[in-house]
N, C-alpha and C positions, 0 to 999 in steps of 0.2 A: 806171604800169607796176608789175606786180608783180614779186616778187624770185622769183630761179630757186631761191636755197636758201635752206635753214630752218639755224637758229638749230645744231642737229647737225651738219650737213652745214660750215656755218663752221670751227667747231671743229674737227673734225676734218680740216680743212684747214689750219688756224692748229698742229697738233700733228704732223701731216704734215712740214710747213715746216722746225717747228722741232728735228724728229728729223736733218734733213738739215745732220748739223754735220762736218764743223767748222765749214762755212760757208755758213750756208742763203741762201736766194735773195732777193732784194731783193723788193718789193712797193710797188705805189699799189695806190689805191682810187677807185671816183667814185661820187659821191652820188646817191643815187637823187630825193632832195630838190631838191637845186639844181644840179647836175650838175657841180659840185667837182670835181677830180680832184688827191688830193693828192701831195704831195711822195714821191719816194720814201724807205723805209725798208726797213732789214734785221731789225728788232726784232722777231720773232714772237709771242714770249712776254707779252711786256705790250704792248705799242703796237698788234698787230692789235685785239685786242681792246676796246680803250678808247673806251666810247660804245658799246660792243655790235657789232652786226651788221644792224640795224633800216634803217639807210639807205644798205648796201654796193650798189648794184648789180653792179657787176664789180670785180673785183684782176687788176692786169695784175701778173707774175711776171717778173723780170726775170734771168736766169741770167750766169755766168762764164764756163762752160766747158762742152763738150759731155759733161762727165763729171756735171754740176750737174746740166744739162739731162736728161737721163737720166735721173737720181734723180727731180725734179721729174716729169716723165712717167708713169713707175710709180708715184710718190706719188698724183697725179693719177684715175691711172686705176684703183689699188688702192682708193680709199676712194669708186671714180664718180662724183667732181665734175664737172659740166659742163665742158667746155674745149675752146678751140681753139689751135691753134699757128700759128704766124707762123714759115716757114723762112727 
């Protein structure tokens, strides 16, 4: 399987994220290697990024509040990262 986004397209999802303060959105990932899916975190700043971007297949986004969510969707659809919602 190849990955849907490039190394840009990450980042600027990881900068997305981490502008949506006070309290950005939690995040897993799963492995496009061994199909891992890890623990979640809220850390955008250093933790998305650690180990790169090379074996993310998806990040599920996990929100608080429909006020979170919100943001997250604009975010989302401002920098056209792939995505789908789960109501």
């Amino acid at each position: 399987m190849k990955p849907v986004m490039n190394n840009t397209k990450w980042e600027e999802l990881r900068l997305a994220m981490y502008r949506i303060l006070p309290e950005p959105p939690q995040w897993r990932t799963k492995n496009i290697e061994n199909d891992y899916v890890s623990d979640w975190d809220g850390e955008w700043y250093y933790h998305f990024q650690t180990g790169g971007y090379k074996t993310i297949k998806w990040v599920e986004i996990k929100v608080n509040s429909e006020e979170q969510r919100n943001k997250v969707l604009q975010s989302l659809k401002k920098s056209k990262c792939p995505s789908e919602t789960n109501q």
